[in-house]
N, CA and C atoms of all chains as a GROMACS GRO file, in nm:
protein
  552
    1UNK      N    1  15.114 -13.275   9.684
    1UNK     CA    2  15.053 -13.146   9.716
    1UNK      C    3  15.046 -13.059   9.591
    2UNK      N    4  14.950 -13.005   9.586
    2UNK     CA    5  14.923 -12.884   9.449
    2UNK      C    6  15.028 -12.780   9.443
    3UNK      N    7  15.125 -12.767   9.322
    3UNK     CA    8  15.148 -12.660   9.296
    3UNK      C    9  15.090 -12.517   9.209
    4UNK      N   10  15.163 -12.418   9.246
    4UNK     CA   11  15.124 -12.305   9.163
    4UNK      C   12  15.240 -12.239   9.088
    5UNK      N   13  15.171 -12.193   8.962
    5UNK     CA   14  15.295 -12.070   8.926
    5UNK      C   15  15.251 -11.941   8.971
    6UNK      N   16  15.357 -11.873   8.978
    6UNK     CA   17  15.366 -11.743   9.005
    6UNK      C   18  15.295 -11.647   8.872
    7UNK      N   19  15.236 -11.558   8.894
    7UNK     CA   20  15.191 -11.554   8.754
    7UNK      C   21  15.211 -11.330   8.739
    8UNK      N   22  15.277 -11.239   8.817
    8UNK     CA   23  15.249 -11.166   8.812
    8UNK      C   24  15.374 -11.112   8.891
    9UNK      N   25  15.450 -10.959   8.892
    9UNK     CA   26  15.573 -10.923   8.948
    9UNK      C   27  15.501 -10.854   9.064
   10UNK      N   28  15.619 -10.857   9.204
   10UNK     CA   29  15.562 -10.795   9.293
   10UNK      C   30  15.518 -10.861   9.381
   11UNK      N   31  15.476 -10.983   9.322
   11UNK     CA   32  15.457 -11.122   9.454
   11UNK      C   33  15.536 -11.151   9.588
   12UNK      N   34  15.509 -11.142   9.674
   12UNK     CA   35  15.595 -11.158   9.831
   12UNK      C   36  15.635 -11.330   9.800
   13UNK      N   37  15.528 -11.420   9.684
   13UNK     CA   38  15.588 -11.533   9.686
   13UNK      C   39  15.664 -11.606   9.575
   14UNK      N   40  15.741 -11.483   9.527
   14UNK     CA   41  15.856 -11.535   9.425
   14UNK      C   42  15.836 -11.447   9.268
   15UNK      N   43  15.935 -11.432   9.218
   15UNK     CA   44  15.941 -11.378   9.081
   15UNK      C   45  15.807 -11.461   8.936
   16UNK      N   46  15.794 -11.380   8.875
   16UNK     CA   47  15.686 -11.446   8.815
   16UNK      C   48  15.762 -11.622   8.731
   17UNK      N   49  15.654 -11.697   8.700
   17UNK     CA   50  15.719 -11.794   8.683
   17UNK      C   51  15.770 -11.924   8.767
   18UNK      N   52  15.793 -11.877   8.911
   18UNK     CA   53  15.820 -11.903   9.005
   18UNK      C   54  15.691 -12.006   9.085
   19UNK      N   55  15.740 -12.169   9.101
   19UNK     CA   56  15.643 -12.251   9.116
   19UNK      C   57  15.645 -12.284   9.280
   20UNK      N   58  15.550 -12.219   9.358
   20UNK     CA   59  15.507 -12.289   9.461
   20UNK      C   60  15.409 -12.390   9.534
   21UNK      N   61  15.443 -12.425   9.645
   21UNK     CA   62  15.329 -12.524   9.683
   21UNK      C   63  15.202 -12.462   9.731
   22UNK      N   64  15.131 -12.548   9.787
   22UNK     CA   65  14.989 -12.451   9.862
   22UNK      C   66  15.049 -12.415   9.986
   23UNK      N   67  15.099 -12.514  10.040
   23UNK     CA   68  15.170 -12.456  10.167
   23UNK      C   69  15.260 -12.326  10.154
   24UNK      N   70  15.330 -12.272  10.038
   24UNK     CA   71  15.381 -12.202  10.063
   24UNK      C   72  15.287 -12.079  10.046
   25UNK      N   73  15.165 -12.113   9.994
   25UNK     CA   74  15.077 -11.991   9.985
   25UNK      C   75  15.017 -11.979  10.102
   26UNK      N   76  14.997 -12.023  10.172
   26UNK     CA   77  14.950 -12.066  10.275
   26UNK      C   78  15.002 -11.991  10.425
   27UNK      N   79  15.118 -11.992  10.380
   27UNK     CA   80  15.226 -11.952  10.495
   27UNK      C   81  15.265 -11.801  10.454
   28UNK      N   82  15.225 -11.774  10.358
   28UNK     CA   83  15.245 -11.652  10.311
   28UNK      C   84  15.206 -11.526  10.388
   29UNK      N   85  15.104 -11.539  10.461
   29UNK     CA   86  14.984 -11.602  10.452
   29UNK      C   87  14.879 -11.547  10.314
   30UNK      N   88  14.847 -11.652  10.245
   30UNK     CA   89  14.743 -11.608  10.183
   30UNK      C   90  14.667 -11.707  10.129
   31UNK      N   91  14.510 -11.672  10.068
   31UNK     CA   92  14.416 -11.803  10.031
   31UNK      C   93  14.446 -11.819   9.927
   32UNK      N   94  14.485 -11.929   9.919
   32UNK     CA   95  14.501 -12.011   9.794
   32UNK      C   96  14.389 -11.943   9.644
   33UNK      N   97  14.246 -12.027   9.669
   33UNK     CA   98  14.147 -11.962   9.597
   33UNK      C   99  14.140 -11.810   9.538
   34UNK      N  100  14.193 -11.699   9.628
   34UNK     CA  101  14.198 -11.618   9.638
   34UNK      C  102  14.296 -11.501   9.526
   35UNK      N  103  14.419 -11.608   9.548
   35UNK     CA  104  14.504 -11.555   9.435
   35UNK      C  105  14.484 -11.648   9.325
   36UNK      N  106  14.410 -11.736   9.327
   36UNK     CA  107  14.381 -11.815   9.174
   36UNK      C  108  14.278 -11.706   9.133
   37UNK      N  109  14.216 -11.692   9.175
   37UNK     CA  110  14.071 -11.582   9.134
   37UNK      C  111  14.155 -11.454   9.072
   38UNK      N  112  14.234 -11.419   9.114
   38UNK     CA  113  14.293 -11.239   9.119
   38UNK      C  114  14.339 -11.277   9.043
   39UNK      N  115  14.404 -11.413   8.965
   39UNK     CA  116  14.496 -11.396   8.903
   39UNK      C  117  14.638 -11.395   8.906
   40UNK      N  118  14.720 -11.407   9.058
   40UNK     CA  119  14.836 -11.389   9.094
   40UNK      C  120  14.935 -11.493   9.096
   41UNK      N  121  14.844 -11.605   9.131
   41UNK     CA  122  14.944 -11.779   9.033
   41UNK      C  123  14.746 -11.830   8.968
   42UNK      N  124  14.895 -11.956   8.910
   42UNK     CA  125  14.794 -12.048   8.875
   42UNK      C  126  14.818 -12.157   8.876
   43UNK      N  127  14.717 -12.232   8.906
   43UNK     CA  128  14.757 -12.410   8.888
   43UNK      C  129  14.848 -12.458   8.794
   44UNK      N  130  14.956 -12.539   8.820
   44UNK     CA  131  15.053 -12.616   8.747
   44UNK      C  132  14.963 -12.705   8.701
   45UNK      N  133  14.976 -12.747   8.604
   45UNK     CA  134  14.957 -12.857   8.539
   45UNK      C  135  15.032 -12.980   8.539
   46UNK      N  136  14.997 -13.074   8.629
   46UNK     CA  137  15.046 -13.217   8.634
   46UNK      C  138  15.016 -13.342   8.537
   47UNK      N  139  15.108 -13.433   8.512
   47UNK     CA  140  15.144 -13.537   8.408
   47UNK      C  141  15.171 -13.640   8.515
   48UNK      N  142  15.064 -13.767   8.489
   48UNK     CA  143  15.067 -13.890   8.585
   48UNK      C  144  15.173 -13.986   8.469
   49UNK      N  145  15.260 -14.030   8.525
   49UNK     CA  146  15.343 -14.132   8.449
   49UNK      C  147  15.279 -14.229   8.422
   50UNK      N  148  15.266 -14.324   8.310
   50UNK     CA  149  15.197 -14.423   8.304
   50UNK      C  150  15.268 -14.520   8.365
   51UNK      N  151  15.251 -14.666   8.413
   51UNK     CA  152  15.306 -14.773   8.466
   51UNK      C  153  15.350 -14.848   8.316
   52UNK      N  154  15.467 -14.894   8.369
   52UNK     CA  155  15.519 -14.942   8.274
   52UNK      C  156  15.517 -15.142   8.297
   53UNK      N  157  16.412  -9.387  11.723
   53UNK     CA  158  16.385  -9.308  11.586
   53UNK      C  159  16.307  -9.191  11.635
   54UNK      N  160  16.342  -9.088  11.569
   54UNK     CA  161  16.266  -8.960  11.592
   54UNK      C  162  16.111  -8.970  11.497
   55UNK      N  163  16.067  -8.860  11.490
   55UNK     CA  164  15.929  -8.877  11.464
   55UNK      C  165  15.933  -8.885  11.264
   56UNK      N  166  15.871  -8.900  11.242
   56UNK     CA  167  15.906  -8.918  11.100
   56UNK      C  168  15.771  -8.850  10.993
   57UNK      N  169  15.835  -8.855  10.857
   57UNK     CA  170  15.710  -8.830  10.745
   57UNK      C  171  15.709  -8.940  10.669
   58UNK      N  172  15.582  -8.975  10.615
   58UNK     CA  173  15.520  -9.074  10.564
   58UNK      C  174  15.517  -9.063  10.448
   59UNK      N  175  15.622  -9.126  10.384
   59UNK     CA  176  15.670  -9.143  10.232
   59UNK      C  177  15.695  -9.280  10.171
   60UNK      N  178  15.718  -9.338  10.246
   60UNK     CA  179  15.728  -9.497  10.194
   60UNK      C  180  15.645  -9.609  10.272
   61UNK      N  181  15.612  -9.566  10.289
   61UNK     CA  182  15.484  -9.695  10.368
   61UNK      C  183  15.451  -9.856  10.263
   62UNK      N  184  15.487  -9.953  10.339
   62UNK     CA  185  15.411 -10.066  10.221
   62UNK      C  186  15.324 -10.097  10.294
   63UNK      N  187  15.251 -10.091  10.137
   63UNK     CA  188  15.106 -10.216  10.136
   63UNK      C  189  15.112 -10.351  10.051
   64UNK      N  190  15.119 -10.490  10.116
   64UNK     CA  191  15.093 -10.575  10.055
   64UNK      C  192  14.937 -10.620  10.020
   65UNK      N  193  14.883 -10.643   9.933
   65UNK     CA  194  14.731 -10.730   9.930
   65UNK      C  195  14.770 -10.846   9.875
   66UNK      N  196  14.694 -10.966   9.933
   66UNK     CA  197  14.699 -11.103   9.893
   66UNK      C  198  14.836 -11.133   9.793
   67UNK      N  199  14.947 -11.096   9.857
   67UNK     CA  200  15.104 -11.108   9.856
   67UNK      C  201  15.143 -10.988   9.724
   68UNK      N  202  15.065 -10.952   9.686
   68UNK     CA  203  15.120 -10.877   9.561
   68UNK      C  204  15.135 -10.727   9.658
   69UNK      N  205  15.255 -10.671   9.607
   69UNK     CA  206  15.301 -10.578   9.679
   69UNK      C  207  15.239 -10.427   9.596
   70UNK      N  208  15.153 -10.361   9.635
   70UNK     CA  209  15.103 -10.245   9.569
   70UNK      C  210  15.128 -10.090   9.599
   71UNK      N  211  15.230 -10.089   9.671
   71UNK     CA  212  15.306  -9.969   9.753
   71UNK      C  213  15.286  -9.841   9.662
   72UNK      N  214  15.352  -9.921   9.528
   72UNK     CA  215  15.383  -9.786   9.465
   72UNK      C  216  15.280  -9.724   9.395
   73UNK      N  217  15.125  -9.772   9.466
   73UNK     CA  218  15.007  -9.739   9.381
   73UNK      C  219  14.925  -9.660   9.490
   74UNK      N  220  14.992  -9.663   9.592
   74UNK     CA  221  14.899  -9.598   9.747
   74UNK      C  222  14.931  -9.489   9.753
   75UNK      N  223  14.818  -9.407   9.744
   75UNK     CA  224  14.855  -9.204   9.760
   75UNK      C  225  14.857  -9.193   9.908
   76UNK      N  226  14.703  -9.311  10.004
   76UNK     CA  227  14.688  -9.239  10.135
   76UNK      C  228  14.674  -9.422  10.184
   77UNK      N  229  14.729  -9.425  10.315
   77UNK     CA  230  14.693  -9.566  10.353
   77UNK      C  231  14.656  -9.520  10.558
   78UNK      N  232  14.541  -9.558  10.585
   78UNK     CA  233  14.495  -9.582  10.721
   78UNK      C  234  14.467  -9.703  10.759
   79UNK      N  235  14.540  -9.705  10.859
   79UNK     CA  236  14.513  -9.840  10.936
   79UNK      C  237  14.505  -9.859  11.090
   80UNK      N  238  14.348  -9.903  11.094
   80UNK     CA  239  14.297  -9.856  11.255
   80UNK      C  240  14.300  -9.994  11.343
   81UNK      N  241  14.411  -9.971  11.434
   81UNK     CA  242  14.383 -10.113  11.506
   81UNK      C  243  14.305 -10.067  11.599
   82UNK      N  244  14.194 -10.121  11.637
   82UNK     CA  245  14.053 -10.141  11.781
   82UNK      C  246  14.005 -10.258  11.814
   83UNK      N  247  13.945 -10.227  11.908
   83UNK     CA  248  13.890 -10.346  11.997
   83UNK      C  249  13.769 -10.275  12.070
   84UNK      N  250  13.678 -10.376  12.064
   84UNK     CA  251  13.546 -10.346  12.090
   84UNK      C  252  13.569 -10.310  12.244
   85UNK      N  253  13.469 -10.225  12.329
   85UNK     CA  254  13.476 -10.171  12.416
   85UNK      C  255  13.359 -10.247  12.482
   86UNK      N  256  13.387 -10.335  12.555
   86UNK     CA  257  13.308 -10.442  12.658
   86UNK      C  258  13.283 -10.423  12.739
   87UNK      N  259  13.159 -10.337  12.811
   87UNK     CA  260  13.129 -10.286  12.973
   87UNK      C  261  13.124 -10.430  13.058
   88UNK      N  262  13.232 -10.385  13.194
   88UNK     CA  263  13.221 -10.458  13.298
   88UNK      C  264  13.182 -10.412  13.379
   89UNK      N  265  13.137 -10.368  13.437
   89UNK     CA  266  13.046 -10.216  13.525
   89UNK      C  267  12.973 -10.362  13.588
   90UNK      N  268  12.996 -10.309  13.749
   90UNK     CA  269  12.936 -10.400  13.805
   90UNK      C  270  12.906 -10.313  13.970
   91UNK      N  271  12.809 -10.398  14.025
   91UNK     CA  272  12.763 -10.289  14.127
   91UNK      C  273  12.897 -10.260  14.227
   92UNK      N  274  12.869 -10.119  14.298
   92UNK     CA  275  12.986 -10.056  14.326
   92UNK      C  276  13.058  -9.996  14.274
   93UNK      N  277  13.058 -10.003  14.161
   93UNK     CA  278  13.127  -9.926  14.051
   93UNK      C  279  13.066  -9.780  14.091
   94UNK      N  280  13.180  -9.658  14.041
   94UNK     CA  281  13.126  -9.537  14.055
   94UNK      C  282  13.121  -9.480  13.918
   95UNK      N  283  13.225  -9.543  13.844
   95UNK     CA  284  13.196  -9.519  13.682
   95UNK      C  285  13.182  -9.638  13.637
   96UNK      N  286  13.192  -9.602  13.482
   96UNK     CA  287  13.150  -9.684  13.375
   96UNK      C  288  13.281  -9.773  13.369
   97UNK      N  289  13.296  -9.931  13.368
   97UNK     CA  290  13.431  -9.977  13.357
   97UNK      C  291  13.402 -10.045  13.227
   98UNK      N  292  13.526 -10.089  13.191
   98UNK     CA  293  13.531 -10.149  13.044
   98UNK      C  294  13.681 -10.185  13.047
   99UNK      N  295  13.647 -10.312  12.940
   99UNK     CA  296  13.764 -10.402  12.871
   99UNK      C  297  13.770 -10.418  12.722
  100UNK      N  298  13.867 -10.465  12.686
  100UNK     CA  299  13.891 -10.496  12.557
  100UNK      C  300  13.847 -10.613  12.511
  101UNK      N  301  13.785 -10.619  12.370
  101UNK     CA  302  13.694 -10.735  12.299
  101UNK      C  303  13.765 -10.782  12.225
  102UNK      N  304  13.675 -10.828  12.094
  102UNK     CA  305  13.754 -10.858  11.992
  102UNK      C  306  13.788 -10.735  11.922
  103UNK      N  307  13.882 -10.766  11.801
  103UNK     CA  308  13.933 -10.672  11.741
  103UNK      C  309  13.921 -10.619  11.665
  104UNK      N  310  13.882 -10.437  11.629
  104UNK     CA  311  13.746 -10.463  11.478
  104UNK      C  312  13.850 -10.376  11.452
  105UNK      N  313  13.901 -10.444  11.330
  105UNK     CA  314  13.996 -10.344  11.228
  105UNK      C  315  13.922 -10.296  11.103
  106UNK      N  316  14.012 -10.190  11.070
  106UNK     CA  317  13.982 -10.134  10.946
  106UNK      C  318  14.084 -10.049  10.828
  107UNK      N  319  14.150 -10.107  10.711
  107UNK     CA  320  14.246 -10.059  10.628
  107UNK      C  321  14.192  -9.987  10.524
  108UNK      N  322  14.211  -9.836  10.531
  108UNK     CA  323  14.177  -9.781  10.425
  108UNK      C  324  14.285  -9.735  10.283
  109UNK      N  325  14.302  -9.759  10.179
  109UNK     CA  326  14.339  -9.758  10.075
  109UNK      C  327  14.296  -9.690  10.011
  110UNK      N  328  14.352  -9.553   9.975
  110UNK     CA  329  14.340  -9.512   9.864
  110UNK      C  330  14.450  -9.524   9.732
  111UNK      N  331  14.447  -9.542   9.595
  111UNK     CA  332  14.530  -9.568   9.500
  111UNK      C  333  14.506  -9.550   9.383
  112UNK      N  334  14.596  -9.555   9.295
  112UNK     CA  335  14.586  -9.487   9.207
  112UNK      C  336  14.588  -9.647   9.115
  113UNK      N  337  14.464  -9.632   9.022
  113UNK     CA  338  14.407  -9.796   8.943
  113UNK      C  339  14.522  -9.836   8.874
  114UNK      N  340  14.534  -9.940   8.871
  114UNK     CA  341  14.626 -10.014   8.763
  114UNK      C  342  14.563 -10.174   8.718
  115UNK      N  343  14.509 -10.164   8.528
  115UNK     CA  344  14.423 -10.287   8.506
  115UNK      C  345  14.546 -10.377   8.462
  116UNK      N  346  14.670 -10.398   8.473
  116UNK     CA  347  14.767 -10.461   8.464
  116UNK      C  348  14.727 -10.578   8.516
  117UNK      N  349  14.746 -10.741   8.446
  117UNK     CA  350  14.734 -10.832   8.494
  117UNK      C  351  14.803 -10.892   8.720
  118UNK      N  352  14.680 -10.865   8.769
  118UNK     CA  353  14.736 -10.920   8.875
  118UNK      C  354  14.795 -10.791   8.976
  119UNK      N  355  14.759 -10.650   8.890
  119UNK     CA  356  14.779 -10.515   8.960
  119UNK      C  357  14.636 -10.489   9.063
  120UNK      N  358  14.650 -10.371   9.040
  120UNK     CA  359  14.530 -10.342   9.156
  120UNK      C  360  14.390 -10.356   9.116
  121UNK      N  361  14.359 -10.347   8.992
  121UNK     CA  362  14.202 -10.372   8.979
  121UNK      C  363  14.231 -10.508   8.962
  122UNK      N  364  14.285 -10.601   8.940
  122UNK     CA  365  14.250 -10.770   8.918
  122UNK      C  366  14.260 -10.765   9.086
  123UNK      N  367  14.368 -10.719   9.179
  123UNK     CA  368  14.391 -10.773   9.291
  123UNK      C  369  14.209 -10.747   9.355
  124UNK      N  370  14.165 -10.649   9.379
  124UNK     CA  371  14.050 -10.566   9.413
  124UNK      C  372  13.972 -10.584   9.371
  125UNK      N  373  13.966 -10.632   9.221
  125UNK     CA  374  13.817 -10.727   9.213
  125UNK      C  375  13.775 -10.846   9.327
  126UNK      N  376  13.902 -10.940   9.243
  126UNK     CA  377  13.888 -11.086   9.326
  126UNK      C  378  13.890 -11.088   9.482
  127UNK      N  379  13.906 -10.926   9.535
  127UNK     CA  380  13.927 -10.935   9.690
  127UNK      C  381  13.759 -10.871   9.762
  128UNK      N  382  13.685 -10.862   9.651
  128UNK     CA  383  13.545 -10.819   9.707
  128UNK      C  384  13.476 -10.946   9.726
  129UNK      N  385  13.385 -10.933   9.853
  129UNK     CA  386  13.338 -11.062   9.860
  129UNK      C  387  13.366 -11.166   9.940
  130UNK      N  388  13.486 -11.142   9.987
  130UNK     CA  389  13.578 -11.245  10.022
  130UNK      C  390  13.625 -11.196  10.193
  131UNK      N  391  13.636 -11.306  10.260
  131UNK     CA  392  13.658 -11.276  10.367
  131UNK      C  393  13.806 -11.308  10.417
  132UNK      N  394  13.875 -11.367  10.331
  132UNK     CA  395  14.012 -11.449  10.350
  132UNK      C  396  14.120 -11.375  10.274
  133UNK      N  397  14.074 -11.242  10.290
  133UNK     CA  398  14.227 -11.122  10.246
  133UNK      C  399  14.316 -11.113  10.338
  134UNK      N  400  14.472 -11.088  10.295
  134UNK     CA  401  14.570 -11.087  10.368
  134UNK      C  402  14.593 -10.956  10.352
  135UNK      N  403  14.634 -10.884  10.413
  135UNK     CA  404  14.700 -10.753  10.428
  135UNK      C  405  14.820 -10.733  10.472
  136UNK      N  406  14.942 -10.656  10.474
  136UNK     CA  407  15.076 -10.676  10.529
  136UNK      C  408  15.118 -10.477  10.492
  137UNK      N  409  15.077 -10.440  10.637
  137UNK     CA  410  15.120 -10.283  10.638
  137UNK      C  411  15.220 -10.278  10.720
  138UNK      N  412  15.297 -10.199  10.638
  138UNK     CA  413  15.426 -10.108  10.720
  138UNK      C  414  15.463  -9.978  10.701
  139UNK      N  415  15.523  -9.916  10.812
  139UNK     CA  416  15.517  -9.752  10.800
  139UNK      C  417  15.610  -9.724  10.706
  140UNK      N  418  15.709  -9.859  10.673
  140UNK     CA  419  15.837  -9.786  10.611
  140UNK      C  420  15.841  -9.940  10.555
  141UNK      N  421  15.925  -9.884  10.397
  141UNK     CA  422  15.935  -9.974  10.268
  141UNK      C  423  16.048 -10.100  10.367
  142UNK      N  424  16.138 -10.034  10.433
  142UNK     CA  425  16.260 -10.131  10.530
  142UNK      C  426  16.359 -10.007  10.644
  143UNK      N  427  16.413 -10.084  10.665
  143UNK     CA  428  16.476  -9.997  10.790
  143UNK      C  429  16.408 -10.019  10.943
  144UNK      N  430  16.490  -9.960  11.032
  144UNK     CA  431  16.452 -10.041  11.150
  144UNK      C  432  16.423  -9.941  11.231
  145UNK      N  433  16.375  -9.913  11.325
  145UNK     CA  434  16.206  -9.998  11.402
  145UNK      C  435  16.093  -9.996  11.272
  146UNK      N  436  16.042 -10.136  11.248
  146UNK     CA  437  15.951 -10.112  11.140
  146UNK      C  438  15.846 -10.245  11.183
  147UNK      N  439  15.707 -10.190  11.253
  147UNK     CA  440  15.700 -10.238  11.311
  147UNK      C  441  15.584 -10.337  11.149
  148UNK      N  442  15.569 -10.436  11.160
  148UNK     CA  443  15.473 -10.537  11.021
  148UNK      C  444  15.352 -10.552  11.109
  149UNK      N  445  15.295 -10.504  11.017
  149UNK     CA  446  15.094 -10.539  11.119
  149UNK      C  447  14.999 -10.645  10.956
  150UNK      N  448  15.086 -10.774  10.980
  150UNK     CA  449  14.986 -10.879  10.896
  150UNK      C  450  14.866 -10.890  10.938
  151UNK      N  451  14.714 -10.891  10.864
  151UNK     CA  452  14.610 -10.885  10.872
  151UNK      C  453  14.562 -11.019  10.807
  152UNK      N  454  14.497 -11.112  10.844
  152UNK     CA  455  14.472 -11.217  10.787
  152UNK      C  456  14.271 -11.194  10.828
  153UNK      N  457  14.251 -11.270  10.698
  153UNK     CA  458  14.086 -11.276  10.671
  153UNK      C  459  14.029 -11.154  10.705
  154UNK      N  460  14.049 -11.041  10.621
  154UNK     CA  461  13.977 -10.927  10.613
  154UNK      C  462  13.901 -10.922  10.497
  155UNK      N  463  13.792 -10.857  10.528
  155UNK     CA  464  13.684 -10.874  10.446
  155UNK      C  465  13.660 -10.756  10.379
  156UNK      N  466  13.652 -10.709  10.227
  156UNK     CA  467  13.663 -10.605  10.161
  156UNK      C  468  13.487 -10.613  10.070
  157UNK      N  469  13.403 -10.565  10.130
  157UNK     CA  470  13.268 -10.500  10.106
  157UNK      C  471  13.244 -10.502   9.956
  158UNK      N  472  13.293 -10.390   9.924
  158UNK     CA  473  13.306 -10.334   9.784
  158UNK      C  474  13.431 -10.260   9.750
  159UNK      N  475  13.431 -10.232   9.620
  159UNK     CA  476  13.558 -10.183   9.528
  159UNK      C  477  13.489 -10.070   9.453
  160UNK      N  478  13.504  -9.933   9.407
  160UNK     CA  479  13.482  -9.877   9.325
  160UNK      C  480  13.579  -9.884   9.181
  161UNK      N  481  13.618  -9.998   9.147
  161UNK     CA  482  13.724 -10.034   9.016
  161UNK      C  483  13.731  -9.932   8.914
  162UNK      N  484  13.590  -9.836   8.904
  162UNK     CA  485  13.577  -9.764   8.795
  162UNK      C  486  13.551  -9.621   8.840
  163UNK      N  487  13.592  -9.553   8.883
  163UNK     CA  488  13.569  -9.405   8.907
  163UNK      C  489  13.640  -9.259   8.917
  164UNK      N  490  13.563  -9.184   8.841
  164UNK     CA  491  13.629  -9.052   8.851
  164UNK      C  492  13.529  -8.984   8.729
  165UNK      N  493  13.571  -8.878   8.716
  165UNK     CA  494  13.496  -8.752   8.616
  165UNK      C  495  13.617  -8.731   8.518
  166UNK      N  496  13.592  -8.701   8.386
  166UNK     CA  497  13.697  -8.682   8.257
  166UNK      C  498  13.788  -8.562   8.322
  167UNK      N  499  13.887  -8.645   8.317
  167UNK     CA  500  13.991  -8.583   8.305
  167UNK      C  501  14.096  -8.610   8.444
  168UNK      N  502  14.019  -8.694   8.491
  168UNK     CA  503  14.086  -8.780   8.630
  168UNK      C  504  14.170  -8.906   8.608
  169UNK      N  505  14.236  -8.862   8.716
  169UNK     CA  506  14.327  -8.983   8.715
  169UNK      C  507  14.225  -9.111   8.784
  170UNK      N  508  14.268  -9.189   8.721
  170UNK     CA  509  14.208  -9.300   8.740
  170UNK      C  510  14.264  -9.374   8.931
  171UNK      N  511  14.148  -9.370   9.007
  171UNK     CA  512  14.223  -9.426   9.089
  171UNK      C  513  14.091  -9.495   9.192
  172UNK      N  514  14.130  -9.566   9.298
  172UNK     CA  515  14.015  -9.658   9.393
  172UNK      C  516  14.016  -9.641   9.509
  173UNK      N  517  13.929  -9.624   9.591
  173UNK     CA  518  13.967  -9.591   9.714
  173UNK      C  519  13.888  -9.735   9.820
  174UNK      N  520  13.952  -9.817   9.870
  174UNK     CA  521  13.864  -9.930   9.970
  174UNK      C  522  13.869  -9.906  10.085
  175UNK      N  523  13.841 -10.024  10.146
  175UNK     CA  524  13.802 -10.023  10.283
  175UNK      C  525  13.820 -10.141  10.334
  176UNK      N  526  13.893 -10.223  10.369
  176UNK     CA  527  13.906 -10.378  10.482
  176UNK      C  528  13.887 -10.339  10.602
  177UNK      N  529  13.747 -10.452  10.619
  177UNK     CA  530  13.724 -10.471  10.741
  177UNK      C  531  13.746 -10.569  10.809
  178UNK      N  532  13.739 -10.609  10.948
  178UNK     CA  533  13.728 -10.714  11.047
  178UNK      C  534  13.869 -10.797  11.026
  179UNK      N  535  13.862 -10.942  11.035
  179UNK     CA  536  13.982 -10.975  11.052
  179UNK      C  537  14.074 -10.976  11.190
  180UNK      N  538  14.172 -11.074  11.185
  180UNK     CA  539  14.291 -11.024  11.313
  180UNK      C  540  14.420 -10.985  11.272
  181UNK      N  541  14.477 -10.875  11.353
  181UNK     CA  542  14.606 -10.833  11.275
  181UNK      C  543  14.728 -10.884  11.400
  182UNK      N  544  14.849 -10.912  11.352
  182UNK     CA  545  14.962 -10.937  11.443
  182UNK      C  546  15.082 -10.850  11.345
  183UNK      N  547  15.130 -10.847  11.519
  183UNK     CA  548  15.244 -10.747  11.479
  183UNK      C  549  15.344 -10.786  11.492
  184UNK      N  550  15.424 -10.768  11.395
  184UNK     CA  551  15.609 -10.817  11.427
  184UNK      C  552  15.695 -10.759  11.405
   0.00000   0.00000   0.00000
């Protein structure tokens, strides 16, 4: 599932910095898209392990 | 609780908490007025519809990353705003009226005459609100 960082103080969903799922934005309630747009998290950046 | 004055009221928008930026906050819960008036009737009868809300905000601007003009841009347009009003910051009876998918028209982000404080006044509409 996609995470987010927290990106701004004042958030109902955690201190800035602070990495949640979509579900937890979700349940927040709030749109995902919505706080990516505003600015309030942002997409984590994920690293696929290579197979060894 | 006895009757009270309105000094700490929160406003959440799309989870960012903006309390300490609200001079005036209205919030109208309604429901459309649905005539059932049917013969025999001696008056006009009526029921309750859906629910046409409306949150008015007034505040004082802040272009701070993720403050009120970033929140209030990205919330024009959009029909999937969350809202989270309460009469009081905490303390008890406090009753939470969450607003999910309210739709915010327009933003005035930029207004006033020299020598004004910088501030925005909106408007959320439609949406359903629950109370807890």
């Amino acid at each position: 599932m996609a995470s987010y960082k927290v990106l701004v103080e004042g958030s109902s969903l955690g201190a800035p910095g602070s990495v949640v799922t979509e579900a937890d934005i979700i349940a927040a309630p709030a749109d995902v898209e919505l706080l990516v747009a505003s600015g309030i998290v942002e997409p984590t950046t994920t690293t696929k392990k290579d197979k060894e | 609780m006895a009757v009270f004055v309105l000094t700490d009221a929160s406003v959440t928008v799309n989870t960012v908490d903006l309390s300490s930026y609200v001079t005036n906050v209205t919030f109208t819960y309604e429901k459309d007025q649905v005539e059932t008036t049917a013969m025999g009737a001696t008056g006009h009868v009526y029921t309750g519809g859906l629910q046409n809300l409306s949150v008015a905000l007034e505040m004082n601007n802040d272009l701070a990353a993720g403050k009120v003009f970033d929140t209030l841009y990205a919330a024009v347009g959009s029909g999937a705003n969350t809202l989270v009003v309460k009469p009081l910051s905490s303390g008890s009876p406090n009753p939470t009226l969450t607003v999910s998918n309210a739709f915010l028209p327009s933003a005035p982000v930029v207004a006033g005459a020299v020598g004004d404080l910088a501030k925005v006044s909106v408007t959320f509409t439609g949406g359903t609100v629950v109370k807890s």
